[in-house]
C-alpha positions, 0 to 999 in steps of 0.5 A: 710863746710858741716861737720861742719855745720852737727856736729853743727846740730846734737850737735858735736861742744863744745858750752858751753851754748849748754845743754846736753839736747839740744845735746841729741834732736839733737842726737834724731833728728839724728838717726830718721831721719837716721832711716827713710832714711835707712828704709822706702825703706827697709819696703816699699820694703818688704811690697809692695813685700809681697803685690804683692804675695799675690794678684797674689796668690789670682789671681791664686786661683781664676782662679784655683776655680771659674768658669764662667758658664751658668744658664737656667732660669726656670721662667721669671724674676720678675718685680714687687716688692709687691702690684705691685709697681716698685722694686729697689732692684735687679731682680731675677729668678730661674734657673739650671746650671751644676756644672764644675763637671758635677753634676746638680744645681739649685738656684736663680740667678740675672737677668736683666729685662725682663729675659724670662724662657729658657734664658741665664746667665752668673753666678759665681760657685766654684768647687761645683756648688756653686754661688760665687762672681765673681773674685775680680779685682786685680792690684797687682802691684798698691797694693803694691805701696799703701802699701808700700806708706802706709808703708811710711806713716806709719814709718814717722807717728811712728818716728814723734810721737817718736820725740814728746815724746822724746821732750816732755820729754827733755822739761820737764826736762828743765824746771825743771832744768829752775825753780831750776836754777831760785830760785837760781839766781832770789832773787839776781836780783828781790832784793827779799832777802826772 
């Protein structure tokens, strides 16, 4: 019962009014639908694994090449934006560090408000001293899940627009085929003996 109906779907029975064009969507039907059941789990897979490694990678650089380190700030922490009046952009101070080679540093560090000279913060610094952006917050494997999602969404969005444009073409030659048919046949119903 299942076969059946299945071959009827997809253009395998012997329907005479059934068009060529008509078992050729069906067929287009068939293989995107087949092409998106065998390979979205495949490209979700491989792009969600690709994903994972290459986060855990950048993990693992960062904890091989970024460090935590204590800044000594030389001045007090300014409170006062110009003529006096309230900043809002972030509060800054200079200070000195040791780089994790040992080597001395200096440079302008974000502070919070009322930093005093000879305080303590806690900055980011790469192999040379350099102040870098903390290590980024990764969750490799929510990150592949969205990828490979993402992937999904993709390949559905691909094989749909596909279908449209196989019908839109199938449709197209329908109806020229309609307007032949119906230049022939249409005077001898119409009585129009032009």
């Amino acid at each position: 019962m299942i076969g059946r109906g299945a071959a009827r779907r997809f253009g395998g029975e012997r329907n005479v009014l059934r068009r060529t064009t008509d078992r050729v969507e069906s067929l287009l039907v068939f293989v995107l639908v087949f092409t998106f059941l065998a390979g979205a789990p495949l490209l979700a897979w491989q792009a969600g694994e690709a994903s994972y490694r290459s986060d855990v990678r950048a993990r693992e650089w960062e904890r091989d090449h970024i460090f935590r380190v204590d800044a000594v700030l030389a001045e007090n922490a300014g409170a006062f934006g110009p003529q006096g009046t309230a900043s809002t952009l972030p509060l800054a101070a200079r200070a000195t560090w040791a780089a994790p080679n040992g080597a001395p540093r200096a440079g302008i560090v974000q502070v919070d408000p009322g930093a005093r000279a000879g305080g303590r913060v806690q900055i980011w610094v790469d192999e040379t001293g350099e102040q870098r952006a903390g290590p980024a917050r990764r969750r490799p494997v929510s990150q592949a899940v969205l990828v490979g999602a993402a992937v999904v969404l993709c390949l559905a969005a691909g094989l749909t627009g596909l279908h449209r444009i196989g019908r839109a073409l199938l449709d197209r030659g329908r109806d020229r085929a309609w307007t032949r048919e119906w230049r022939e046949v249409g005077p001898r119903w119409s009585g129009d003996r032009r």
